[in-house]
C-alpha positions as CSV (number, residue, x, y, z in Angstrom):
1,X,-12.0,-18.0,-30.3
2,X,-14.3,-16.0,-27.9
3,X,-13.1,-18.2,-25.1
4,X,-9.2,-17.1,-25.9
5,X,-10.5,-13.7,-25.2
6,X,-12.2,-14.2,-22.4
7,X,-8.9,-16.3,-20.6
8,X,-6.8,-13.3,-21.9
9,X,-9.6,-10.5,-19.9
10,X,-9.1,-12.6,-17.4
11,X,-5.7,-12.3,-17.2
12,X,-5.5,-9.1,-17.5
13,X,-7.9,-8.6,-14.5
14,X,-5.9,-10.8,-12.3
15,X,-2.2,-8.4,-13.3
16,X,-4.3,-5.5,-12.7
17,X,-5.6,-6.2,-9.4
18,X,-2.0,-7.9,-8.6
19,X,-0.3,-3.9,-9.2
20,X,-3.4,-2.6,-7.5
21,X,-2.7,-5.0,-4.4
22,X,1.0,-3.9,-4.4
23,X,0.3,-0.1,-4.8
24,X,-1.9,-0.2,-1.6
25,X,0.9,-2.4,0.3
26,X,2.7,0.8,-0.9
27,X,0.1,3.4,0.5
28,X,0.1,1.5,3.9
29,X,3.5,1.2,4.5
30,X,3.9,4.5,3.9
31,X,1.1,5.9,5.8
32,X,2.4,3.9,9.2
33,X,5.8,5.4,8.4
34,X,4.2,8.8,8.6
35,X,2.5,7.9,11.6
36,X,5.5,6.8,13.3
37,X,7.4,9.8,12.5
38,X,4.4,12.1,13.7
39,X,4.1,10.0,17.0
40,X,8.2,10.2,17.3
41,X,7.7,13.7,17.1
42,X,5.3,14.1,19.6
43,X,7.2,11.7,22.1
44,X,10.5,14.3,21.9
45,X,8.9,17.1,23.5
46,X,7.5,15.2,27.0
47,X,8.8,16.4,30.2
48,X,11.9,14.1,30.4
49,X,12.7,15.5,26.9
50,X,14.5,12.3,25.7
């Protein structure tokens, strides 16, 4: 019984850091999207003005 337990901790561990993983994919893609859009902003206003 106590091993049962421990496979089912274990699982659990593995799901969480499985959402954690994907959360942080999340964070980075949409930090670099912010970043893009801040460096976009800042290449509009050069002296060509493109």
């Amino acid at each position: 019984m106590p091993e049962t337990a421990i496979r089912a901790a274990r699982r659990i561990r593995r799901a969480a850091r499985a959402a954690d993983s994907a959360a942080r994919q999340t964070d980075r893609a949409n930090a670099a999207a912010a970043l893009q859009r801040a460096l976009d902003r800042r290449d509009n206003g050069g002296v060509t003005g493109h």
